[in-house]
N, C-alpha and C positions, 0 to 999 in steps of 0.2 A: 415319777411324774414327768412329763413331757413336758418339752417348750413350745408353746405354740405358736410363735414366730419364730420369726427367719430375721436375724441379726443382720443390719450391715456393719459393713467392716470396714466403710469409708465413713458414713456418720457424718457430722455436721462439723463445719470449721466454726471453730469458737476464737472468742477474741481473749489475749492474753489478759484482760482483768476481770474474767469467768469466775465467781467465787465457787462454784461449784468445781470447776476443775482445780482449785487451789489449795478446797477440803480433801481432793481425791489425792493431790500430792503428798496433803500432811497422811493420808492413810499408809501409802509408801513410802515417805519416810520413816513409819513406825516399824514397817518389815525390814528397812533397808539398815534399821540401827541395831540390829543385833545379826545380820548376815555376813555369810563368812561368802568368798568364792570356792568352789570347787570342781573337781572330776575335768581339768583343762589343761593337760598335759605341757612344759615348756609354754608356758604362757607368752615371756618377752618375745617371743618369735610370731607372736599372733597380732594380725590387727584389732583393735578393738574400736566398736563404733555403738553409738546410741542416739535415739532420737527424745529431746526434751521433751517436759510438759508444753514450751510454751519456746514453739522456735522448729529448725527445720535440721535434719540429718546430720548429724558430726560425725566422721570418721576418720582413719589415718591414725589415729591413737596409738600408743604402747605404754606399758606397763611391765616393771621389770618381773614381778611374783605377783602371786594370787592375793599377797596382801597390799599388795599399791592397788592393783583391782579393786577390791575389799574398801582401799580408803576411797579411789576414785566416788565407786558407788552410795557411799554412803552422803557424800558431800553433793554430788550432782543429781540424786535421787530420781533418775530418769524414767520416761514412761514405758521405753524400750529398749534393751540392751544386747548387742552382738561381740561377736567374736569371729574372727577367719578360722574355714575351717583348712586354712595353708600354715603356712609354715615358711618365714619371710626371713632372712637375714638382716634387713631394713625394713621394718612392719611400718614404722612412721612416714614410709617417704610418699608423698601423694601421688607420683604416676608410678603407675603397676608396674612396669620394668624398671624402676627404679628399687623396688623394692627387694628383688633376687630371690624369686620363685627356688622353694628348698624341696616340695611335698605339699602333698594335701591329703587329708580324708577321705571318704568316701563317701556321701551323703545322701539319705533318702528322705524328701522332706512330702509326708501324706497328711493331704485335706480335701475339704469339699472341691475342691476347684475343678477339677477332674472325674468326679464322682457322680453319674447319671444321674438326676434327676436330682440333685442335690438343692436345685432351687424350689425345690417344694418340701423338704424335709425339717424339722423340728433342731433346734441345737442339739436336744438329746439323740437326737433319730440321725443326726449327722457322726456323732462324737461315736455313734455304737459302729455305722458304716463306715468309716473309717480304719476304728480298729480291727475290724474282720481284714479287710488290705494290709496292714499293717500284719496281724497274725502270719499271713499269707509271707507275706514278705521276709519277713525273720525264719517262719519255722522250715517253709518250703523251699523257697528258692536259696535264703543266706545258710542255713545251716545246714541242708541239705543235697540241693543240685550245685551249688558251687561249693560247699566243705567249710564258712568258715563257723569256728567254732565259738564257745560262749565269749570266751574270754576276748576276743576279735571284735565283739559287737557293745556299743553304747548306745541303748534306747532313753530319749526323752518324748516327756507327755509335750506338746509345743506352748502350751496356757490355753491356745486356743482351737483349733478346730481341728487337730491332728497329731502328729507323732514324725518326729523326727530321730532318723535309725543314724548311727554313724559308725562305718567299718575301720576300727582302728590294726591294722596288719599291715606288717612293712611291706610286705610285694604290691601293695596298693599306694605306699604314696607319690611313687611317681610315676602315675600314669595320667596317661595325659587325656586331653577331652575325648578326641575318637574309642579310648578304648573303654572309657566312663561310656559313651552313648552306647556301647557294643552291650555292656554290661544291663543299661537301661534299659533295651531294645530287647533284651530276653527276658528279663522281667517282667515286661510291659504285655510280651508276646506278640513282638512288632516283627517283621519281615522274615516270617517262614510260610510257605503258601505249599498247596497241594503237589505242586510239582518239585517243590525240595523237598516236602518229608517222601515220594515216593520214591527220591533220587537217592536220599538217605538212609531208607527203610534198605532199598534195594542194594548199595553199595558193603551196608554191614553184613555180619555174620551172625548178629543179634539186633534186636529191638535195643536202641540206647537208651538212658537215663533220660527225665526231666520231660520236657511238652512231647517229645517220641515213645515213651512211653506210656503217657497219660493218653495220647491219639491212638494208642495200639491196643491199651483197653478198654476204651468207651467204643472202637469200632468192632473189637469182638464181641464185647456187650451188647453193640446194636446189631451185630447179622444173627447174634441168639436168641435174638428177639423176633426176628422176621420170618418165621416159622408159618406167621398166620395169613394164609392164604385170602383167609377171604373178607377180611376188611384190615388196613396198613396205611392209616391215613399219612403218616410221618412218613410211610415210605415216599408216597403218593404224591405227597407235598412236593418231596426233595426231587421225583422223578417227571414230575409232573403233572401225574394223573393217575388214574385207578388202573386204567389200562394197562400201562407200562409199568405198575408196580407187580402186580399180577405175571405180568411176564417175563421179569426180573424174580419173580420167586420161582419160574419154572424152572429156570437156566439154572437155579442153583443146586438142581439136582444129576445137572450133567458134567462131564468129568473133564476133568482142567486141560486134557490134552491127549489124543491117540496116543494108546499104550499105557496109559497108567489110569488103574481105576478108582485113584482119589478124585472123590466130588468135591466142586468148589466149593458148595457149605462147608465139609467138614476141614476143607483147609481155611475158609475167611474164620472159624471161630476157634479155630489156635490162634495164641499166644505166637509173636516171631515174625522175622522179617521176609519169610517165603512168599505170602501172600500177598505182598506189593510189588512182586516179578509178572503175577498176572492177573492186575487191573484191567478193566475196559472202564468204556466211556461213564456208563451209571456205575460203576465202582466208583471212582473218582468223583461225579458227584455224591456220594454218600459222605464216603472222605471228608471233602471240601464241608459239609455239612460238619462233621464232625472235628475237624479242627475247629470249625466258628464255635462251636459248642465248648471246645476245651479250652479254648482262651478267654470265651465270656464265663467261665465258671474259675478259672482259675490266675487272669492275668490280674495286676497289680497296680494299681491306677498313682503311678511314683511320679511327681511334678520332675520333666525329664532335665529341664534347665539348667536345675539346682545339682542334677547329681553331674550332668558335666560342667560344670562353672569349679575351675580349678582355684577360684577366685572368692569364692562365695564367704560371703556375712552369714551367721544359724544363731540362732537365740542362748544366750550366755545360760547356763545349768543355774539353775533355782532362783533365776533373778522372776519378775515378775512381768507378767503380760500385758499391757498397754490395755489392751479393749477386752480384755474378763478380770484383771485382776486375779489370775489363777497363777501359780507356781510351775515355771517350765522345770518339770520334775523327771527327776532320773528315775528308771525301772529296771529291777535286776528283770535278765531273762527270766527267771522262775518266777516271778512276781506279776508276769505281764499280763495273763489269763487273767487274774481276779481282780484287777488295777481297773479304780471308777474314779475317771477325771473329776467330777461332781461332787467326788468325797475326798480321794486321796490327793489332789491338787489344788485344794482349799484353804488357804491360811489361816488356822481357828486363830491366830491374836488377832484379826479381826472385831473380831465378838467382842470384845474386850469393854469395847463404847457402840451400843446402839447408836443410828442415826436417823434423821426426817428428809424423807426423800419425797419428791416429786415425780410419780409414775407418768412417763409420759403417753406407754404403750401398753396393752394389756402381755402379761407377762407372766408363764406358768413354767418353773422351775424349780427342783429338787437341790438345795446348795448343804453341803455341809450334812444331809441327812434329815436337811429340813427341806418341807414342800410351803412353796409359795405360791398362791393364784391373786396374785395382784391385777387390778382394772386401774384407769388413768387417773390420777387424784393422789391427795396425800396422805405419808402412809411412816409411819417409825419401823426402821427393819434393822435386824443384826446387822454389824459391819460388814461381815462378809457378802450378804447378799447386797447389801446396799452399793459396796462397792462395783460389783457386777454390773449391776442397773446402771449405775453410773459411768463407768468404763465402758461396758456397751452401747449406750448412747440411747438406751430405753429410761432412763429418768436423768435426776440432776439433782444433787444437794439444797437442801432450804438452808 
């Protein structure tokens, strides 16, 4: 079942004697009394920071083990909770070079923010577009065109509209912002243009890995395709007109240079880097067509900020999410395909105690396995869901 609105995520400033937001706390106190911390390697070396029900951003914190964390949380039962994802000599000291920068993570932090069109899409219709980036992100580029392997990588669900990747491998933690943004920037599929990859095609002795590869075979795919003489609107498109597509398909029947009787069809539709020694002008736009194609079908819409912010706050592992009330849950690799935020990041002790809620918005969501089509008015709903509506700012406790 779909959500048929669109959450915000800034919501309305409430005044701290909101009894609704005070029911919302006692719900997280009920999660936060049997929670342990977890999966936060050398913790005393991390900052810790959190934002209250009812008050404005604390940070600068330390905590020597996971069980002073543990007691921190259960006492101050907050709406939000962070962690650095550095590694500080002095995590408490409040100005950053005070602190004595040791390492960092590596952080991929995906959500709608970034996400075309995401201002029209459903929570559900977000949380699924996301994870296909996400998919993207681990299986293709992290485990694949840069090598790191399972054990390298820490996937969490964020609670709320995405997925936060973190690469724990030591030749990563001390790099510093420029070579975080080098990393981002190929991911993203940011600054390679037609005149690098044909600078690069032509330089090697093979077709490389990774976006060189993926452009070498969506463009022999497309000259196998261009066969058809007499209608090629795509060609048409990219050349301009019918006319110059047409005459673009003649030429491909004459031979790439006095003395050798290969046609340039049967060299553009191998495989390899021979074919980018002789481009002309509509070569290269086809090209250029073709890398936009292979970066809108393949780049990874990664918040770039976060992965170079050598500095950065990420949502503390299984604490609880402020505006859904969902569980920022860890994902083993193998587990990532079949993982449904809606189910698997639901806190059934919720259910525990039903509550009377005040729908303020109409509201159509799948929580827990249960489907809700709630309209504005009031309404008794499991805790789980109720807690949602309420954290999201779509109702408020009676």
């Amino acid at each position: 079942m779909v959500n048929h609105i669109n959450i915000s995520w800034h919501g309305l400033v409430l005044p701290e004697t909101d009894p609704s937001e005070n029911v919302l706390r006692e719900y997280f106190r009920d999660y936060y009394r049997n929670w342990k911390a977890d999966l936060i390697d050398i913790i005393s070396a991390r900052e810790i920071g959190f934002i209250p029900f009812f008050g404005t951003m604390v940070r600068h914190r330390a905590v020597l083990n996971l069980s002073s964390l543990t007691d921190m949380m259960k006492r101050i039962v907050p709406r939000h909770t962070y962690y650095s994802t550095a590694y500080y000599r002095k995590p408490e000291e409040k100005i950053m070079k005070d602190k004595e920068w040791l390492g960092a993570e590596l952080i991929f932090d995906l959500d709608a923010d970034h996400i075309t069109g995401a201002e029209k899409m459903s929570y559900t219709e977000i949380l699924s577009e996301v994870k296909k980036h996400t998919h993207r992100l681990i299986f293709r580029f992290l485990m694949d065109d840069l090598g790191f392997q399972e054990k390298d990588l820490k996937i969490f669900f964020s609670g709320g509209r995405g997925y936060h990747v973190h690469v724990v491998e030591d030749s990563i933690y001390p790099l510093g912002s420029d070579s975080r943004r080098e990393i981002a920037n190929y991911i993203r599929g940011e600054g390679f243009s037609t005149y690098d990859i044909r600078r690069a095609m032509q330089e090697a002795s093979a077709v490389m890995g990774g976006w060189k590869s993926d452009v070498d075979r969506l463009f022999v795919e497309f000259m196998a395709g261009v066969a058809d003489e007499s209608d090629n609107q795509l060609l048409s498109g990219i050349l301009g007109n019918r006319r110059s597509a047409e005459a673009y398909i003649r030429n491909l029947s004459k031979q790439i240079n006095a003395g050798k009787s290969l046609k340039k069809r049967d060299l553009f539709v191998k495989p390899g880097s021979e074919k980018y020694r002789h481009m002309d002008a509509n070569d290269e736009k086809i090209l250029t067509h073709i890398i936009s194609e292979v970066r809108a079908s393949n780049a990874c819409e990664i918040d770039e900020p976060v992965t170079t912010d050598v500095h950065r706050l990420i949502r503390t592992p299984g604490s609880l999410h402020g505006k859904t009330g969902f569980v920022v849950k860890h994902i083993p690799v193998d587990d990532f395909d079949g993982f449904d935020p809606l189910r698997d990041a639901v806190y059934s002790g919720f259910n525990r105690r039903s509550a009377k809620v005040e729908i303020l918005r109409p509201l159509s969501i799948s929580i827990g396995g249960e489907n809700f089509n709630l309209e504005p008015g009031q309404t008794e709903l499991p805790g789980a869901a109720a807690v949602f509506a309420v954290a999201s700012r779509l109702g408020k406790f009676l």
